[in-house]
Structures are given as C-alpha cells and as structure tokens.
C-alpha positions in Angstrom: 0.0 0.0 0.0 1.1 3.5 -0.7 -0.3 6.5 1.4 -0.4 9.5 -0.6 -0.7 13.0 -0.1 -0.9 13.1 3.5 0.5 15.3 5.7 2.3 13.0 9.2 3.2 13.7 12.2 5.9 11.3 14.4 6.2 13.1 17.8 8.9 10.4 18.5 11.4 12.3 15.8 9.6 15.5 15.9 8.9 15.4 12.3 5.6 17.2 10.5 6.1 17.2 7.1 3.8 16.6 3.6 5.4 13.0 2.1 4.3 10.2 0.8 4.4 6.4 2.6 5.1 3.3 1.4 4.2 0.0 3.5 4.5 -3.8 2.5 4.7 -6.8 5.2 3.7 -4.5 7.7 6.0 -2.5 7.8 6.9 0.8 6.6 8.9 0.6 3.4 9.5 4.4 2.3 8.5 8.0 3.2 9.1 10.5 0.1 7.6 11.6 -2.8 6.8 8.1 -4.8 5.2 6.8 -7.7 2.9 4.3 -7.1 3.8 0.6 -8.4 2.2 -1.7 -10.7 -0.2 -3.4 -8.5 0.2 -1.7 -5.7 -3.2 -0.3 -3.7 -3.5 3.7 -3.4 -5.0 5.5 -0.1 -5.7 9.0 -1.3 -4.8 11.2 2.0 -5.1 14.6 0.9 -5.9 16.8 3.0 -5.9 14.7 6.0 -2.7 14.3 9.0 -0.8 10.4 9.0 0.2 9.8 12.9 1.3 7.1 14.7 -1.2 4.6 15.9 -2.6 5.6 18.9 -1.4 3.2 22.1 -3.8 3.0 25.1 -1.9 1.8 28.2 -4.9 1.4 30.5 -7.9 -0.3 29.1 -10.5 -2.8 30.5 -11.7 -5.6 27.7 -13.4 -7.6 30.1 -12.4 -10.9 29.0 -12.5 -13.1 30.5 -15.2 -12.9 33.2 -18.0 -9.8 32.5 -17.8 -10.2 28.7 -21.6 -9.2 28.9 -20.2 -5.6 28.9 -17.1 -6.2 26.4 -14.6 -8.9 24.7 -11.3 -8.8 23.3 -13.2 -8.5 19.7 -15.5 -5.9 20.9 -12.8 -4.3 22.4 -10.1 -4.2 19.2 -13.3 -2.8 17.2 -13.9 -0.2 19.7 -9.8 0.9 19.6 -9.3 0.7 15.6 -12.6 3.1 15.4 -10.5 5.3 18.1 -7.2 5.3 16.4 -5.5 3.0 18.3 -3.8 -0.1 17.4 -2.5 -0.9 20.5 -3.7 -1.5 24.3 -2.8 -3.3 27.4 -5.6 -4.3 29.1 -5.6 -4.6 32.8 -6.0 -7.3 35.3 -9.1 -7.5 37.4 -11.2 -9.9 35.1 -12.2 -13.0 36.4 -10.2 -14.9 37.0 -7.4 -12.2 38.0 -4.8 -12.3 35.2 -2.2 -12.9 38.6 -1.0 -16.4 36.6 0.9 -17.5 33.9 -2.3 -19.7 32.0 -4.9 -17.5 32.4 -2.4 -14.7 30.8 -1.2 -16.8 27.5 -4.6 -17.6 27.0 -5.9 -14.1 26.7 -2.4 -13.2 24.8 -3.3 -16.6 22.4 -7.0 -15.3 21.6 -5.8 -11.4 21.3 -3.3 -12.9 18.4 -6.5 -13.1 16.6 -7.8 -9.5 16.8 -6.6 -6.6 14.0 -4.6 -5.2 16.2 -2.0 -5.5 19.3 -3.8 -6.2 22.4 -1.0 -6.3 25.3 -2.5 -8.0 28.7 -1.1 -6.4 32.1 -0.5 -9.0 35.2 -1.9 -8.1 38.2 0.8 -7.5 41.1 -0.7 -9.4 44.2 -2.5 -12.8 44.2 -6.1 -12.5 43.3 -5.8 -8.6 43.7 -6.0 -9.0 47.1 -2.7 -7.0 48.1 -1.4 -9.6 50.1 1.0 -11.3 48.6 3.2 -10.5 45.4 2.6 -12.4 42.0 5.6 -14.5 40.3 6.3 -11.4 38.3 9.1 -12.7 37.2 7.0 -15.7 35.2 4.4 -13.1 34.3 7.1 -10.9 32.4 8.6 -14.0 30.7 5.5 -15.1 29.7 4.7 -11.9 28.2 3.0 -9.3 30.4 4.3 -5.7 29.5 3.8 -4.7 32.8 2.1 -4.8 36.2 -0.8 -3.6 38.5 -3.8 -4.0 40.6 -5.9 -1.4 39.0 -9.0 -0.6 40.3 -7.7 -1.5 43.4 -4.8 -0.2 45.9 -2.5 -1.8 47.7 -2.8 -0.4 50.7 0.8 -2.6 52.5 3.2 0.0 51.8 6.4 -3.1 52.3 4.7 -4.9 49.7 4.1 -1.9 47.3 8.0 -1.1 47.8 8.6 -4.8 47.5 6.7 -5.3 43.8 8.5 -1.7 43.0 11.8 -3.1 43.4 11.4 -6.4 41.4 9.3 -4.1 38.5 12.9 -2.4 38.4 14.9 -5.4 38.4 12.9 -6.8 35.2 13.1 -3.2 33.9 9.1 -3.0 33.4 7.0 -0.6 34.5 4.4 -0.8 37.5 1.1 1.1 37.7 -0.8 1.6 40.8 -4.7 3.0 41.1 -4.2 6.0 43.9 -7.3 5.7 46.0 -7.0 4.8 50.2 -10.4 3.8 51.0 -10.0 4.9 54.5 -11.0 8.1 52.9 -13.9 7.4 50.5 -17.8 6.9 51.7 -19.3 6.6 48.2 -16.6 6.2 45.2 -17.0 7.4 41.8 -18.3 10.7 43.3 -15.8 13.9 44.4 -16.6 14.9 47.7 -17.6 18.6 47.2 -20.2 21.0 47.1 -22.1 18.2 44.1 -21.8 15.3 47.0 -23.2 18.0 49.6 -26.0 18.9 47.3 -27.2 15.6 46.7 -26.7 14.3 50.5 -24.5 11.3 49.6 -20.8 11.5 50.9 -17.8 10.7 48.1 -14.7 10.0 47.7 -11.8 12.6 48.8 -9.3 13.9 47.1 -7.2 13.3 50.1 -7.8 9.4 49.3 -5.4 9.7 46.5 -2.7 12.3 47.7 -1.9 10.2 50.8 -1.2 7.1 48.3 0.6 9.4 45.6 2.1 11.3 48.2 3.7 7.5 49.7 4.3 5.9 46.2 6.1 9.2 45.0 8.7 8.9 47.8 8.8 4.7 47.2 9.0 5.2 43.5 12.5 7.6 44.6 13.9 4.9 46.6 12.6 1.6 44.6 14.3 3.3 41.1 11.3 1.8 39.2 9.3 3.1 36.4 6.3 3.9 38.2 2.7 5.3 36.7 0.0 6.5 38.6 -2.5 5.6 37.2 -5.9 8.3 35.8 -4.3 11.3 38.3 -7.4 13.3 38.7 -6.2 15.4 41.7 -3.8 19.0 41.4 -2.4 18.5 44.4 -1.0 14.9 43.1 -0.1 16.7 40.3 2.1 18.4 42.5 3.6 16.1 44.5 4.4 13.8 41.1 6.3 17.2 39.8 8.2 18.0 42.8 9.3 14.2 42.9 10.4 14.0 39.8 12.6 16.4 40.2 14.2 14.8 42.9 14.8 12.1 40.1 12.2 9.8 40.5 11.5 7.8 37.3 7.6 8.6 37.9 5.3 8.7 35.4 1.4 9.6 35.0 -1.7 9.2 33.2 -4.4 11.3 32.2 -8.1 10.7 31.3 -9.4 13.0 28.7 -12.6 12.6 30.6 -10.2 14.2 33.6 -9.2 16.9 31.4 -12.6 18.3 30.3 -15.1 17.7 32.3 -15.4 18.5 36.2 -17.8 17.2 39.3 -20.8 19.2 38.3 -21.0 16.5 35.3 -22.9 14.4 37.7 -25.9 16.9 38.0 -26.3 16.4 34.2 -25.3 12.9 33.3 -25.8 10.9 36.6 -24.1 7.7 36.7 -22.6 8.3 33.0 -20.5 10.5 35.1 -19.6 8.6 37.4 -15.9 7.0 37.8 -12.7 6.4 40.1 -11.4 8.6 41.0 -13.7 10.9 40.1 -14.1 14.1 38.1 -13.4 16.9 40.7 -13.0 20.7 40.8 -12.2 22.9 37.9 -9.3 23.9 39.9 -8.3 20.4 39.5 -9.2 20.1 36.0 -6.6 23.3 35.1 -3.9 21.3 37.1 -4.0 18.5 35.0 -3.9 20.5 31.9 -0.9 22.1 33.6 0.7 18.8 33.7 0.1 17.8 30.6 1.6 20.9 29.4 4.9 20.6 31.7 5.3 16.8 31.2 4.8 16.8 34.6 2.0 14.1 33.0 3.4 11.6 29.8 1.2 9.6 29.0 -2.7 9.9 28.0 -4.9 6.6 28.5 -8.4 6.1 28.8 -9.3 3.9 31.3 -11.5 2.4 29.1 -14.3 0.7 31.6 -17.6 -0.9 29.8 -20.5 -1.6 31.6 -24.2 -2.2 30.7 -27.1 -0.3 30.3 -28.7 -1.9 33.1 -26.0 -1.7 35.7 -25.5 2.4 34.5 -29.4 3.2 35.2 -29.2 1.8 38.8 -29.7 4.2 42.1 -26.0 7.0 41.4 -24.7 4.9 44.9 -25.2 2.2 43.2 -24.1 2.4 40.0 -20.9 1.0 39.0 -18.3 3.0 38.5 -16.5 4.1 35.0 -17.0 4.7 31.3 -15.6 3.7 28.1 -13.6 5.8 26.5 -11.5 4.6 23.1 -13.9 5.9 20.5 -13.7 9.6 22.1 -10.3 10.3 23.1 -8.6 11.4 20.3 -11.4 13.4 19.7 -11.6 14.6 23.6 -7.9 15.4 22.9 -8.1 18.0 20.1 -11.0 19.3 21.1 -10.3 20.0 25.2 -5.9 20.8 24.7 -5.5 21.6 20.9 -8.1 23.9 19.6 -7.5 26.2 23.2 -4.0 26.5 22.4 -3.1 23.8 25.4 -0.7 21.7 23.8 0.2 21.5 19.9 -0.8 18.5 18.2 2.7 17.0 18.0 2.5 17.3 22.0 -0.8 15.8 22.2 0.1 12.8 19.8 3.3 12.0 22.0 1.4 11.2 25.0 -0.8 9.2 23.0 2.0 7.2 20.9 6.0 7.7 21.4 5.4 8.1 25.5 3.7 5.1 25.7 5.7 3.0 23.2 9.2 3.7 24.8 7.7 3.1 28.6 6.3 0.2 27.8 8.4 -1.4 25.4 6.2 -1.7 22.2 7.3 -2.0 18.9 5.0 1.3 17.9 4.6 4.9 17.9 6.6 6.1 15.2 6.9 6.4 11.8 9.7 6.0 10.2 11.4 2.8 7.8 11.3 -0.3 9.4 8.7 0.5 11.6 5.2 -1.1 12.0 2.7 -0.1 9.5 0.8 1.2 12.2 -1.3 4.6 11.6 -4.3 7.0 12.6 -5.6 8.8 9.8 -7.5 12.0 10.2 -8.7 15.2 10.1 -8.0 17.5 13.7 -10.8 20.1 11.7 -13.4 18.5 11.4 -16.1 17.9 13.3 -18.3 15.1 14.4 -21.1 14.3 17.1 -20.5 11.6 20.0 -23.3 9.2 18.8 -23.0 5.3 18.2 -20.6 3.4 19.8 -18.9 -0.2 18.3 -18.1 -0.9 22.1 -20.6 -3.8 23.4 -21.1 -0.8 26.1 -22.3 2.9 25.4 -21.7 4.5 29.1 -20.2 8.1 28.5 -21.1 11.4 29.6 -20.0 12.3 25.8 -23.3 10.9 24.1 -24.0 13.9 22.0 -21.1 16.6 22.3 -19.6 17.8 19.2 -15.3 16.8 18.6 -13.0 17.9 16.7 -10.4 15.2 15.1 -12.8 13.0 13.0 -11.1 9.4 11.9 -11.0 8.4 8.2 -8.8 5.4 8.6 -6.4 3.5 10.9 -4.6 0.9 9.9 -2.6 -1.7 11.7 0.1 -4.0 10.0 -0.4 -2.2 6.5 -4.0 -3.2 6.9 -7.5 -0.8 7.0 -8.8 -2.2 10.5 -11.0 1.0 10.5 -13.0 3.4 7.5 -15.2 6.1 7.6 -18.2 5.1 6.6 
C-alpha cells in the first residue's frame, strides 16, 4: 500500500512534514515523494494528518469474566474506530490475570484481533494485596507490565517490595491511587455536588496520601512507576516536585479528567460517574498544567464498559466508569489543541511515542522499518459523540460535538478502521 498526499506527524522524531508512505509486510517501506507501483493499492490522504497509531496503556476488555459488557473482539473494534492499534488491558477480570495460564490464554486469543492487544499481570494474588505475584514468570511469559488497577494496595512493604522487582525486570508498575480509608461513596468527588445531593464521596485526600507515599517509594525503589488516571492537582504536585528529585515517575491522564469537572454528575448521573472521580475545575486546570509541563506523559483512557442496566441503577449504586477509546482522540483535540493547550505534535506524544518507549512496544513512530501502524485524520473536522462499536455505550459524551474526526487506521499495513 502506498499512502499518498498526507501530511504525518511522528512526535517520537519530531517530524511534521507533507510526504508520501510506502508499507508492505507490515512495515513501513518508504516515506518521500513516490510513484505508485504496478499493482500496488493507493490511499488517497489529501488533505488529511498520517500519525502514529494511537497506544492505550490502561484499558478494561473484560475478557475473561464480564464479557456481557465487552470482549477482546468488541474491544479491538472499539480501539481501531478510536485510532489505536494498541492497548494493554488490565488485570481485574475473572479470574485475575495474577498467573501465567490465564495470561497466555488471553495473549493466544488477542493474536487473533486486527490489532495488538497487550495483557497487564496483576501484582498481588487475586488482587487481594497480600502477597506478590511471580512477576518474574508473568514478564517472561509476556506481560508488559504490572498492576492491581482498580484496586490499591494499601501494604506499603509490599508496594515497595513489587516496586523493586518491577525495576529489576526493567518494566513498569502502575498503581490506582485511592486509600479507601478516605472514600464513603466512590465514583463521586466529595464537594459541594456530593453536599447537594446528601451522599458523601470520595476525597481527594484518598489519592494524595497514596501518591504522596508511592512518589517517595517510587524515589527509593528506582522503578518506572505510573500513577495511574491522576485526577487530583495537588497529586499533580507532589508527582512534579518528585520527579525532580529524580524519581523515574510517570502519570496518566483521562481525557474525561481533562474536560469535564464534578458538576457533570448533576447532568449525566451515573454516565459521570468513575474512580477517582471528576473533581473541581481547579483540579481540571492542574491536570492540563501537567500535561503541558510533562509533569503528566502519558494519556490513557481507562477504558471501563458496563451495561445499560447496571449504568441506570440508584448513582450509589451504579458502577463506576466509562468507556472511553472511540472519544479520546477526539476529547484530545478538542479540550488541549483547539485552546491553544498543547500543539498537536504534543498531544500525539502522549498518545503514541510516550507510551511505546515506557512500555516497550514496537509502535509509535513512523519512520522505515517500523510497524505499519497509523491513525488517519482530520484534527478540523467535526463530528457528534453518537453510536458506539463498544458492546457498552456509558459516556457522559453521548451527543457533544469533537474535533479530530477518523478516516482510517490501519494496523500492519491493513485498513482495521474506514469512515463510513
């Protein structure tokens, strides 16, 4: 295949430039002015910017366990409609991914999707935070990483402990940021919304204390630590200051973090409702800060389906989360490009070269050599928040107008995604 006309980005060698690109065997061939060969297909670009497939590094497929609400298959289609053609998916299905079977088996049926689905091992047996997984078997069988998300571990000997052996096999560790000591009814900030509506919610102090402790562990342990959807200024803070001290921290934002705030709740109920959870402007402008800084590297989703049924239940009772891989590019342009926030080479680094070279994945670049691996769109043009390929369709983004709309991605020199 040749891509012509198109104007690409590669935040990982700072190049934006018009050029033409050749792929064949999945990889990238050439990047020039070419003439097409005999035979060889023709993607007409014009007019439209060439990145780096997008790379997730926090997604929930479900699988296996509550594949009621999404599946490896469900889940590729959802991330090839986003852009992305690659994820790691984390570990609290049932069973836990915290052994070595259940972890080939969802990397042997992921083989079979259009694009690279990565599977995260969890760090403590059954998620429990008790005692440490073989992570040593966990990386040699595969796993690109490790965490407990959606659930903290609370033993801070045991936190150092995984920490230090995440460093020794030179692969990062993630931890969710939220002590419970400090949270009466998660998935809602507590604030004036909580107040309003008479229900108590979760802190913001319930992740500083554990972002505060990991900061200081991640100094000493000399791992590659992520905290995981930071949603919190003041953790903002704290991940700055440490890094200067020469931490090797790293964090995520959500683009739901990043544009919308706790009033969301009044308006879309339980759509809004997530951990940790959408809190003050204040906070809001702290994480665009970050992101600005690189104070914040990477940008993930925290992809989290769940059903109609479970969404429309009592707001204490609702599960927590929302998907998020169809509207994040989209959430990207439209909340920290279009206001002048971060350039588009900035926001397409925390969504592709960041992620690649933390986690050790053959992706986000373009350049000979390299995976055939692309997004394909236009950061103009417009389109509504409507259906979803997702098994699930919670989001608070059901109607909202984006900028960024997707023509194409393509994974291994192959269209996994069109425009219809």
């Amino acid at each position: 295949m040749i891509l012509k006309n198109g104007y690409y980005i590669d935040p990982a060698s700072k190049t934006a430039k018009q050029a033409d690109i050749r792929t064949a065997d999945g990889k990238i061939q050439e990047i020039g002015t070419l003439s097409p060969r005999e035979g060889e297909e023709i993607l007409d670009v014009c007019g439209l910017t060439i990145a780096p497939g997008l790379i997730d590094t926090h997604v929930h497929f479900r699988d296996p366990g509550f594949t009621y609400k999404e599946n490896l298959h469900t889940g590729a289609l959802a991330a090839a409609k986003g852009g992305f053609t690659s994820v790691i998916c984390m570990a609290n299905t049932s069973p836990a991914v915290d052994n070595v079977d259940t972890l080939t088996d969802i990397i042997s049926r992921a083989a079979k999707e259009t694009i690279h689905i990565y599977q995260a091992s969890a760090v403590t047996k059954g998620l429990k935070g008790e005692e440490l997984n073989d992570l040593e078997a966990l990386a040699r069988a595969g796993a690109p990483g490790f965490t407990d998300d959606g659930f903290p571990i609370i033993r801070e000997d045991l936190c150092f402990s995984a920490m230090k052996k995440a460093a020794e096999l030179n692969l990062p560790i993630s931890f969710h940021e939220e002590d419970p000591a400090f949270i009466e009814n998660s998935g809602i900030n507590r604030g004036h919304i909580s107040e309003k509506l008479g229900i108590g919610g979760a802190s913001a102090m319930a992740e500083d204390v554990l972002v505060a402790r990991d900061c200081m562990l991640a100094l000493h342990s000399k791992a590659d630590v992520v905290i995981q959807h930071i949603s919190s200024g003041n953790s903002v803070s704290l991940i700055r200051t440490v890094k200067k001290l020469g931490a090797r921290l790293h964090a995520e934002a959500t683009p739901q973090h990043f544009t919308l705030t706790e009033d969301a709740i009044l308006e879309k109920g339980a759509l809004a409702k997530l951990n940790p959870p959408f809190r003050t402007n204040a906070d809001r402008l702290a994480i665009i800060e970050g992101l600005k800084d690189g104070t914040i590297d990477l940008i993930a989703t925290d992809h989290a389906p769940h059903s109609a049924e479970e969404k429309s239940r009592p707001l204490t009772k609702a599960p927590s989360g929302m998907i998020g891989l169809e509207t994040a590019l989209g959430l990207g342009i439209t909340s920290l490009v279009k206001p002048g926030h971060l350039t588009l080479m900035e926001l397409l680094e925390k969504m592709t070269a960041n992620p690649a070279v933390l986690y050790h994945l053959p992706a986000g670049t373009i350049q000979p050599g390299a995976p055939a691996d692309f997004v394909i769109f236009n950061p103009d043009e417009t389109w509504i928040v409507d259906k979803f390929v997702s098994k699930s369709s919670n989001s608070p983004f059901i109607g909202m107008e984006l900028y960024g709309k997707i023509h194409y991605t393509i994974c291994g020199g192959k269209i996994v995604y069109q425009e219809q």
